[in-house]
C-alpha positions, 0 to 999 in steps of 0.5 A: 419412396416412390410417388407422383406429384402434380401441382396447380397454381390454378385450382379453383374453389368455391364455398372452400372446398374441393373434393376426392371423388369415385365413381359410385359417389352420389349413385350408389353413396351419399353425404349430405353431413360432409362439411358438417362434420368437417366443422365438428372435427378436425376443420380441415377434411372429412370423408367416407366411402368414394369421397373426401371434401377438403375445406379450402382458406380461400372462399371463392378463387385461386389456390395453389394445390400440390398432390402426391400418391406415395405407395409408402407412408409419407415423412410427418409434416414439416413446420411450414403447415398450419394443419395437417390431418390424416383421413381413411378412405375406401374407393369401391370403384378404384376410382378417385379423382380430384374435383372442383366445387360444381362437378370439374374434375382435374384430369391431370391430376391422375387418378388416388386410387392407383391400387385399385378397389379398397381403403387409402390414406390421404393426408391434407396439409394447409398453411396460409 
């Protein structure tokens, strides 16, 4: 399996969340019921078109993040992980890149939408 991984013992979160975000989101998209419906669901992320927001443990400082793109689909989550949800998302942009509460974006982190235009997968894997 080939994929790419990057990983923060830095990211910041505020109100518990941080996001996968596009470029056409909030111009050409909007989503004002994301965490609404992250509530109503699974509790753990919600998404639509350009955009994921991931509800963190932490309300307000440091977590411990790690992100993998595989191009193929990843083993089941292994027993260490309190929660684990799978979301679809579709990129129109061919751009998503991951967000912190209030707008910075982690560049280092590269770019989920490796495929260019069209739908992904993101699982979210939560403990502690």
């Amino acid at each position: 399996m080939s994929y790419t991984r990057w990983t923060s013992d830095r990211m910041f979160v505020s109100y518990c969340q941080y996001y996968l975000q596009g470029d056409d989101f909030l111009t050409v998209y909007d989503d004002a019921d994301t965490v609404g419906r992250i509530f109503e669901g699974n509790s753990l992320a919600a998404g639509g078109p350009e955009h994921l927001t991931v509800f963190a443990g932490t309300h307000t400082g440091w977590i411990r993040l790690t992100t993998e793109q595989c191009a193929e689909e990843p083993p089941p989550p292994g027993l260490e992980w309190e929660a684990a949800v799978d979301v679809s998302i579709y990129s129109t942009s061919g751009n998503l890149r991951l967000f912190r509460w209030g707008g910075d974006v982690e560049e280092e982190a590269g770019n989920f939408a490796n495929a260019g235009e069209g739908w992904y997968r993101v699982r979210v894997q939560a403990r502690g």
